[in-house]
Jmol script that loads the backbone (N, CA, C; Angstrom):
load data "model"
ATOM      1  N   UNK A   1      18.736  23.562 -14.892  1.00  0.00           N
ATOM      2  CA  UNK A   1      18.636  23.019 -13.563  1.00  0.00           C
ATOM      3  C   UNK A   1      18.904  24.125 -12.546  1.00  0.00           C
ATOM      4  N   UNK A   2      18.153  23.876 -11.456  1.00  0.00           N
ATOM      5  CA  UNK A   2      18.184  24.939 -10.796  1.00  0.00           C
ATOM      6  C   UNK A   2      18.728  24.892  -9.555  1.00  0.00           C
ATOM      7  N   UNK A   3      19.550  23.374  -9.371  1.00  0.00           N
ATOM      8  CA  UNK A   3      20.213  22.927  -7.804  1.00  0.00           C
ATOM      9  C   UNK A   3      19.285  22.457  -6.870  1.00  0.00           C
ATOM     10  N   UNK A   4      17.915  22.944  -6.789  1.00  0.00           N
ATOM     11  CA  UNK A   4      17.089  22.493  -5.899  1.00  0.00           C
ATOM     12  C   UNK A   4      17.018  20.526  -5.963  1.00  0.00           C
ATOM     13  N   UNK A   5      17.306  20.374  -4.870  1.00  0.00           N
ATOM     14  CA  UNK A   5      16.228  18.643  -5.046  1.00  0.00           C
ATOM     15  C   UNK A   5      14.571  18.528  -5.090  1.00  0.00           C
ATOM     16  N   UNK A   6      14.123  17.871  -5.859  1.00  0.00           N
ATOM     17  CA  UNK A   6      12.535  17.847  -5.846  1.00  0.00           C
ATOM     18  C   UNK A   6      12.307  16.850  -5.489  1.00  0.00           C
ATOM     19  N   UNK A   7      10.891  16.844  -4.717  1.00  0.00           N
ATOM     20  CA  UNK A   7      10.243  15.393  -3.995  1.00  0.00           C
ATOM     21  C   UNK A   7       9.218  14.880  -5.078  1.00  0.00           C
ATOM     22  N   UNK A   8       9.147  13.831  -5.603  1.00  0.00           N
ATOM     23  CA  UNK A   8       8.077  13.348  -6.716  1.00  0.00           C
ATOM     24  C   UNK A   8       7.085  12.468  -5.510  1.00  0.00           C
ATOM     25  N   UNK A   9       6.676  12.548  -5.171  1.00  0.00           N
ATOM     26  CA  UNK A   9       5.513  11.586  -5.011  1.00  0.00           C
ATOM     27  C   UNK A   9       4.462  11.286  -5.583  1.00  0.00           C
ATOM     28  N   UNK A  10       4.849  10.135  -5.754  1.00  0.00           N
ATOM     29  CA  UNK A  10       3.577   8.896  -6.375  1.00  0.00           C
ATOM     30  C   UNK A  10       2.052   8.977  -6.428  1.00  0.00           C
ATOM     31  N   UNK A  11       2.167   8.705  -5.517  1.00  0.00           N
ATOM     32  CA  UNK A  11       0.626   8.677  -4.673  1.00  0.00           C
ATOM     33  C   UNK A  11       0.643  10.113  -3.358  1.00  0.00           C
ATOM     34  N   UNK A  12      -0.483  10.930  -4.080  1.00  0.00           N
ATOM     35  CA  UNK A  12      -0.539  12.120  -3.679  1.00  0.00           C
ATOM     36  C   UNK A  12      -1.756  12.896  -2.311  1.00  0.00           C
ATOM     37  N   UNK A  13      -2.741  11.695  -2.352  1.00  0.00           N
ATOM     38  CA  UNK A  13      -3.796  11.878  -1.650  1.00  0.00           C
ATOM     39  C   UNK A  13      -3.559  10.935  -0.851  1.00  0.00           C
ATOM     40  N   UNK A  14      -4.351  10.993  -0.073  1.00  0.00           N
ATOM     41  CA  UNK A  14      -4.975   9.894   1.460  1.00  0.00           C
ATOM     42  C   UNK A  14      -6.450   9.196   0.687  1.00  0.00           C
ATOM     43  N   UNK A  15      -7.091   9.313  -0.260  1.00  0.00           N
ATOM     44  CA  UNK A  15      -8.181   8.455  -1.236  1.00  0.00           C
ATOM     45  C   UNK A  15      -6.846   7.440  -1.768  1.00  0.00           C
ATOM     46  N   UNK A  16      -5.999   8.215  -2.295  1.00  0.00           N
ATOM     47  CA  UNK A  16      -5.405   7.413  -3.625  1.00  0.00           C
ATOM     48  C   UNK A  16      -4.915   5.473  -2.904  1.00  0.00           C
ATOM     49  N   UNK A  17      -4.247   6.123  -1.420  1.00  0.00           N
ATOM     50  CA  UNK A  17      -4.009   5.165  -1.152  1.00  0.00           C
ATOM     51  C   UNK A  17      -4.515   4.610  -0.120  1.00  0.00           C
ATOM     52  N   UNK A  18      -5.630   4.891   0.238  1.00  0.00           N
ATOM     53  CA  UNK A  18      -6.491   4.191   0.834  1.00  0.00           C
ATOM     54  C   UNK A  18      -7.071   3.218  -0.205  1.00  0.00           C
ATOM     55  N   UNK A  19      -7.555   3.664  -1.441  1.00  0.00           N
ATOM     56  CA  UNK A  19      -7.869   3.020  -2.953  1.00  0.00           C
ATOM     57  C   UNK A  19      -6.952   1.410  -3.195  1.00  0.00           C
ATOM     58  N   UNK A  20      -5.651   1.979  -3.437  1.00  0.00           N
ATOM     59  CA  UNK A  20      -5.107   1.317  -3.356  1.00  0.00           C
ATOM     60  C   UNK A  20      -4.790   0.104  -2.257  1.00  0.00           C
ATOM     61  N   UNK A  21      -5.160   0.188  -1.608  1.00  0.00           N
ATOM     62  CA  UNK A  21      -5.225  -0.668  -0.121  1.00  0.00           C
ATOM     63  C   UNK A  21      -5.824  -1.696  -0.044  1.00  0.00           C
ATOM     64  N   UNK A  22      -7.292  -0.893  -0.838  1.00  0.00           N
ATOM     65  CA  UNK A  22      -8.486  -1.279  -0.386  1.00  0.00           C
ATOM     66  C   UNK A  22      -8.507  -2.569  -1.256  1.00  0.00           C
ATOM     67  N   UNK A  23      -8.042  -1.882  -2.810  1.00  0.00           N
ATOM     68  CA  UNK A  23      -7.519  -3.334  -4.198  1.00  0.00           C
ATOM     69  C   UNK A  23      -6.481  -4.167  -3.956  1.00  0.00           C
ATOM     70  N   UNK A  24      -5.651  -4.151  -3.556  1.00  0.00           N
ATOM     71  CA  UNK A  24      -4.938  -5.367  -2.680  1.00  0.00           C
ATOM     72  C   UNK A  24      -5.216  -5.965  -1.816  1.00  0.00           C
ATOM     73  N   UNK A  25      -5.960  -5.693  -0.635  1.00  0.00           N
ATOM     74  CA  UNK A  25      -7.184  -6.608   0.244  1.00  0.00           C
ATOM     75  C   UNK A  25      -8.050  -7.738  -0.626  1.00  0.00           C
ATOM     76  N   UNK A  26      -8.730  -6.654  -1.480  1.00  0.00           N
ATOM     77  CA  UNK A  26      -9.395  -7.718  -2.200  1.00  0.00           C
ATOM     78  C   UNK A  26      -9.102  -8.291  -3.671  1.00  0.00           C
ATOM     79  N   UNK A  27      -7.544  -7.844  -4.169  1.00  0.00           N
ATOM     80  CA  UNK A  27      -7.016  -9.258  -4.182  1.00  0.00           C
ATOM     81  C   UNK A  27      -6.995 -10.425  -3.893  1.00  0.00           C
ATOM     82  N   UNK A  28      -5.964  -9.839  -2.406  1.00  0.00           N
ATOM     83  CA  UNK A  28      -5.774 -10.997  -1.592  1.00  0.00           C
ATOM     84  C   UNK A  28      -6.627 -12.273  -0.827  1.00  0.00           C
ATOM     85  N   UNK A  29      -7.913 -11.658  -0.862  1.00  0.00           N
ATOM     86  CA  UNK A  29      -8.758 -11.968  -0.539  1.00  0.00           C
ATOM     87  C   UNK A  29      -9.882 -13.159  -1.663  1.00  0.00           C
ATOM     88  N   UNK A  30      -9.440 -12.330  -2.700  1.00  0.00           N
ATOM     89  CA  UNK A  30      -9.908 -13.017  -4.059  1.00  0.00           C
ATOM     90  C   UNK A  30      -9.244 -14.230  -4.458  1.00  0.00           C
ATOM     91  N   UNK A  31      -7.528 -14.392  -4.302  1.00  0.00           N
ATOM     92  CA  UNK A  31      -7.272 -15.284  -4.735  1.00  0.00           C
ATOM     93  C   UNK A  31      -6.673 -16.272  -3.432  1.00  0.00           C
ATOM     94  N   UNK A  32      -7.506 -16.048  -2.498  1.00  0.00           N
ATOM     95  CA  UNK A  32      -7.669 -17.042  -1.324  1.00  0.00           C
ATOM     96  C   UNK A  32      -6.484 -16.972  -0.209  1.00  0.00           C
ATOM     97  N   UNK A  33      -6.085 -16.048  -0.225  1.00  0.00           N
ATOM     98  CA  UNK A  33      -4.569 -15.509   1.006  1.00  0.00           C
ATOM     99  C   UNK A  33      -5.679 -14.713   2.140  1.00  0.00           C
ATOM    100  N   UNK A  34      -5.138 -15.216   3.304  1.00  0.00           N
ATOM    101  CA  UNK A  34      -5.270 -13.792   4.319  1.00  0.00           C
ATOM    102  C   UNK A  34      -4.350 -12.794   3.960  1.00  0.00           C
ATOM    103  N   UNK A  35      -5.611 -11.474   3.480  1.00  0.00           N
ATOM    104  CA  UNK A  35      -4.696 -10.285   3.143  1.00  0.00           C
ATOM    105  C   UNK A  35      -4.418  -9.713   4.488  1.00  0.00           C
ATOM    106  N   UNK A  36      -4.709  -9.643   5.773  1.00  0.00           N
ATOM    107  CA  UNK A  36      -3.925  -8.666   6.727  1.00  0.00           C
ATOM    108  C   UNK A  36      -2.622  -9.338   6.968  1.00  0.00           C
ATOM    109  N   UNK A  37      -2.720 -11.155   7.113  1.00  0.00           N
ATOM    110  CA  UNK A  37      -1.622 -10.956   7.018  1.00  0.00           C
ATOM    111  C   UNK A  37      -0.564 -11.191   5.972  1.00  0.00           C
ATOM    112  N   UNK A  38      -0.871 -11.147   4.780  1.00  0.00           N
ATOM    113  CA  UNK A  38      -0.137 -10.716   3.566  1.00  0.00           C
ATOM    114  C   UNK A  38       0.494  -9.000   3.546  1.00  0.00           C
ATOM    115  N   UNK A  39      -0.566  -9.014   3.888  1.00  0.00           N
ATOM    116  CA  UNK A  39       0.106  -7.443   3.918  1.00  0.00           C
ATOM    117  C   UNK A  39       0.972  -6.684   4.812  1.00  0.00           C
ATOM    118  N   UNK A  40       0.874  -7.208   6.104  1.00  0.00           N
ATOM    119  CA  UNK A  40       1.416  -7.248   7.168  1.00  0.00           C
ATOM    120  C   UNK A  40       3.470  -7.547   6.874  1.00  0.00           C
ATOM    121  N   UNK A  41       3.185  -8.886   6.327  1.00  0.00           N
ATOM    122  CA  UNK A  41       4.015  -9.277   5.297  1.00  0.00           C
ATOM    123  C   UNK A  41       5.083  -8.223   5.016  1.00  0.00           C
ATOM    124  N   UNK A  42       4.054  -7.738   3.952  1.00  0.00           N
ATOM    125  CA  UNK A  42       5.442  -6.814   3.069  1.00  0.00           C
ATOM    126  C   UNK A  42       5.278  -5.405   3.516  1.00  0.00           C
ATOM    127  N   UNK A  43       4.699  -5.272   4.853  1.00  0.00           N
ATOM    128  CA  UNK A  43       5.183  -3.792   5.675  1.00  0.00           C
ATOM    129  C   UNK A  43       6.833  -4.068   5.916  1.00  0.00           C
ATOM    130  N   UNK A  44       6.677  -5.135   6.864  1.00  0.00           N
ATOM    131  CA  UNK A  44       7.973  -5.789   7.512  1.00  0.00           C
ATOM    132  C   UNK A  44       9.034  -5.834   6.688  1.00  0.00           C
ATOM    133  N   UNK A  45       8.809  -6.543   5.490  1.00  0.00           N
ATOM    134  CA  UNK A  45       9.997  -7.054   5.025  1.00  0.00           C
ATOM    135  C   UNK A  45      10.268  -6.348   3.771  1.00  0.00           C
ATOM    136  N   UNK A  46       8.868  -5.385   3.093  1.00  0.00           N
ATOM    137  CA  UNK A  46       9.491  -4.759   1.945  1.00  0.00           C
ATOM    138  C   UNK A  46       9.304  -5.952   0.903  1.00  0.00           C
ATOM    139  N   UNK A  47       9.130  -7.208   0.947  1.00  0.00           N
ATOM    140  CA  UNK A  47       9.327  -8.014  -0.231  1.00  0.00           C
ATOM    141  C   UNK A  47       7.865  -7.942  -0.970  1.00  0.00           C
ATOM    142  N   UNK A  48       8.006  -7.651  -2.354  1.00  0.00           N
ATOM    143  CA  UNK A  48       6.775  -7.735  -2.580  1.00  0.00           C
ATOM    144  C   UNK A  48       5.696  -9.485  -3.013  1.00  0.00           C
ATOM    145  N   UNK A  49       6.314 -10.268  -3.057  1.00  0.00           N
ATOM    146  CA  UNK A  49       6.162 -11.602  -3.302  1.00  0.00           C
ATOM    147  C   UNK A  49       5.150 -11.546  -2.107  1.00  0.00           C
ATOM    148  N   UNK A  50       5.173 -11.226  -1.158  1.00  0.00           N
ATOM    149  CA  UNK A  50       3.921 -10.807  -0.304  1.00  0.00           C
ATOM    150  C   UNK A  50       2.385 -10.894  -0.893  1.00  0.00           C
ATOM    151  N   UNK A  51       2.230 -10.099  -2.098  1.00  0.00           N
ATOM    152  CA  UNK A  51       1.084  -9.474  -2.731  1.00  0.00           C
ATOM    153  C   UNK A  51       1.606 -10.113  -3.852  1.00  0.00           C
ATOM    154  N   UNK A  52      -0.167 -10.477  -4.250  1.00  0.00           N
ATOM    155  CA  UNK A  52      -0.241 -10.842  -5.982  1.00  0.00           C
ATOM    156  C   UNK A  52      -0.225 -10.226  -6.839  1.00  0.00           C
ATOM    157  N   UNK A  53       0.062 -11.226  -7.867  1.00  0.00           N
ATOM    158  CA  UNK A  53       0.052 -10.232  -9.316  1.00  0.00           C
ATOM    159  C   UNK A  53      -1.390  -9.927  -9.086  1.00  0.00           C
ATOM    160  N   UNK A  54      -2.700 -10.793  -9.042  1.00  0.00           N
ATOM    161  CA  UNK A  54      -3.562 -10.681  -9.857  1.00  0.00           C
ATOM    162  C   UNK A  54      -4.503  -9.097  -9.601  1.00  0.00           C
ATOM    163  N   UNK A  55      -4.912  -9.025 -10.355  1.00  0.00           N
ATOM    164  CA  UNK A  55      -5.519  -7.536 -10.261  1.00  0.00           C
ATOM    165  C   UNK A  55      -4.758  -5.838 -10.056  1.00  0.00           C
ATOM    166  N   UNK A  56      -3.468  -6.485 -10.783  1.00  0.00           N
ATOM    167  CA  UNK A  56      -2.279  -5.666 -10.558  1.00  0.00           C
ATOM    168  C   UNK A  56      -2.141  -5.285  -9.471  1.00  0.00           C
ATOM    169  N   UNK A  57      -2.625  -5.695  -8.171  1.00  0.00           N
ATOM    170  CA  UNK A  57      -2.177  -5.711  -6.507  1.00  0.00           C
ATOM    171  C   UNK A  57      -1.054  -5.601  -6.472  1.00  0.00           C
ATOM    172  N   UNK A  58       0.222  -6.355  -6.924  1.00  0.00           N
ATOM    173  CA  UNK A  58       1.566  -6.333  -6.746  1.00  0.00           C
ATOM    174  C   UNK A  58       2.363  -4.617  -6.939  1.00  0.00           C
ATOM    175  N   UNK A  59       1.796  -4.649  -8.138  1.00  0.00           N
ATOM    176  CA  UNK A  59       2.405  -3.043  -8.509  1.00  0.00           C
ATOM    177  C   UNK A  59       1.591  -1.497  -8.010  1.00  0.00           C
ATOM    178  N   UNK A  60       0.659  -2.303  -8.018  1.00  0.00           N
ATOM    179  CA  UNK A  60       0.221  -1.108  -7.325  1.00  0.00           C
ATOM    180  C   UNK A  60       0.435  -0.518  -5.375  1.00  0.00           C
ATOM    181  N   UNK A  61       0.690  -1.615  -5.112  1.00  0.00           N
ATOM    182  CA  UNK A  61       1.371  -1.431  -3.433  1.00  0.00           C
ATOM    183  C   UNK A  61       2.839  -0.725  -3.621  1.00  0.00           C
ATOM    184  N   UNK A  62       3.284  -1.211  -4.550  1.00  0.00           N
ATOM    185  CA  UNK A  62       5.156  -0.614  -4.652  1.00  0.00           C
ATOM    186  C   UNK A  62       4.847   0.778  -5.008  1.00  0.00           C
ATOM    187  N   UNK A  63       3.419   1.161  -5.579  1.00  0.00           N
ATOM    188  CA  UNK A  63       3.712   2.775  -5.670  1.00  0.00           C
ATOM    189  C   UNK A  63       3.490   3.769  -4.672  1.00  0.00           C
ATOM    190  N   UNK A  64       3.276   2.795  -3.188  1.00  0.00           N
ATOM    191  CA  UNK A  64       2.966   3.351  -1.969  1.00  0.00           C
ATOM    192  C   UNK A  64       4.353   2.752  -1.297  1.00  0.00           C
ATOM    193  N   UNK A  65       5.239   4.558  -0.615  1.00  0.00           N
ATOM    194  CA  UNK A  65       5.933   4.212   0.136  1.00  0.00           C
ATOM    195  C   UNK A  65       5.754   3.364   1.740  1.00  0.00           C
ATOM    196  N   UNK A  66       6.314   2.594   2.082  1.00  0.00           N
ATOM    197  CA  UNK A  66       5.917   1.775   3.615  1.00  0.00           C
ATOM    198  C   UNK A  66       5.297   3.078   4.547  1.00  0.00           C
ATOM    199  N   UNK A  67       6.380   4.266   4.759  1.00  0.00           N
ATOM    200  CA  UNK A  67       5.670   5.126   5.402  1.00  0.00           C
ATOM    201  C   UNK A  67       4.361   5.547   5.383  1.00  0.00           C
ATOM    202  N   UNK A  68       3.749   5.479   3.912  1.00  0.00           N
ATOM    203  CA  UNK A  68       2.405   6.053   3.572  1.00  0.00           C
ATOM    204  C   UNK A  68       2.091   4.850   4.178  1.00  0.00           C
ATOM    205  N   UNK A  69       2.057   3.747   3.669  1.00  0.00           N
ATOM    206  CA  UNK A  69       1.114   2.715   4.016  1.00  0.00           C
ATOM    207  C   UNK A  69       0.799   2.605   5.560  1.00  0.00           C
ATOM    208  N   UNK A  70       1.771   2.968   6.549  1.00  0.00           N
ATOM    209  CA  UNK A  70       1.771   2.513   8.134  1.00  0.00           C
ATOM    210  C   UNK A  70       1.006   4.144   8.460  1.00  0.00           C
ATOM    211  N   UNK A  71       0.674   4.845   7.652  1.00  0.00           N
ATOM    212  CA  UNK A  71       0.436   6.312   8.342  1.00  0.00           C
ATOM    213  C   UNK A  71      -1.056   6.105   8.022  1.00  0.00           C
ATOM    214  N   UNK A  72      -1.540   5.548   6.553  1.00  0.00           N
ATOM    215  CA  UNK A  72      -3.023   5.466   6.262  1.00  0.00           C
ATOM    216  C   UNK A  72      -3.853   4.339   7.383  1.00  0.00           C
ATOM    217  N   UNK A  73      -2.852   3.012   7.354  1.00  0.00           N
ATOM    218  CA  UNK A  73      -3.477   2.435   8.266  1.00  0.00           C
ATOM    219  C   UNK A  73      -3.729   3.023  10.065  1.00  0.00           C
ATOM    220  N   UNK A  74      -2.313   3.489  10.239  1.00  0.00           N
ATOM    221  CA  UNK A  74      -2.865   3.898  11.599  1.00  0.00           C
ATOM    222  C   UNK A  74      -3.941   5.014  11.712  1.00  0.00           C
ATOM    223  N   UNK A  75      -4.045   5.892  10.781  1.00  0.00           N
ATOM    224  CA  UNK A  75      -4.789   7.330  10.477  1.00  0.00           C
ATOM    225  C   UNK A  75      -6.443   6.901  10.531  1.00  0.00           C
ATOM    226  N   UNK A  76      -6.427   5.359   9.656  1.00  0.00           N
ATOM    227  CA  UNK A  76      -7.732   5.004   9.705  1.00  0.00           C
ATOM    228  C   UNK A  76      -8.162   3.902  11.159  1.00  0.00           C
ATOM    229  N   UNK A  77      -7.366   3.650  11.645  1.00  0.00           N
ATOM    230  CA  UNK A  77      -7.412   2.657  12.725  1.00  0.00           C
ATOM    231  C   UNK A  77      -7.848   3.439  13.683  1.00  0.00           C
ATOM    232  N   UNK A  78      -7.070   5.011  14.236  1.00  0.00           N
ATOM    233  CA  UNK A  78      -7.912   6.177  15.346  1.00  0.00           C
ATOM    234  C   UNK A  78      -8.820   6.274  14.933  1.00  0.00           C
ATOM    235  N   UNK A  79      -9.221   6.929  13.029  1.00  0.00           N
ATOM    236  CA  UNK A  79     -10.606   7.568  13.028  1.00  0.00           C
ATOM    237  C   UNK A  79     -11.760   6.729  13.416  1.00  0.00           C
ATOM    238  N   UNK A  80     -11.508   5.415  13.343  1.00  0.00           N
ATOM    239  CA  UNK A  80     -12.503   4.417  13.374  1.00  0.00           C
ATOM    240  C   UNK A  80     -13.336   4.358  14.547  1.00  0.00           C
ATOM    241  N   UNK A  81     -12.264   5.131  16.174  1.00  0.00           N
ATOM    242  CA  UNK A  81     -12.674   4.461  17.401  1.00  0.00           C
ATOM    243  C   UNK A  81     -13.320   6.102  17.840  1.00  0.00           C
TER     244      UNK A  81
END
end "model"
wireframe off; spacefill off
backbone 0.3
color backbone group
């Protein structure tokens, strides 16, 4: 060991979790929830009961920190306009 602290991150790209985003939408969407505001949801509160199991949506959002998630959405919300 070398004393240093190391940063692991998960999800490493701006694809990965845009990807990921994109499969929990249509989850949510699939198994009949409004996903914005499901998702909206568990920005706020962190709970994941927010998001479904189905289509492994649930676990795959927990491997995106809240920060990533509020930085991809706003990142894509400017590029859009």
């Amino acid at each position: 060991m070398d004393g240093y602290t190391r940063k692991y991150d998960v999800v490493t790209t701006r694809s990965e979790a845009r990807e990921i985003l994109q499969t929990v939408y249509e989850a949510l969407r699939t198994k009949g929830y409004d996903p914005v505001s499901q998702i909206v949801g568990y920005i706020l509160s962190e709970d994941p009961t927010y998001i479904t199991n189905y289509n492994n949506a649930r676990s795959l959002i927990c491997r995106l920190d809240r920060d990533e998630l509020l930085q991809e959405l706003v990142r894509s919300f400017l590029e859009e306009k």
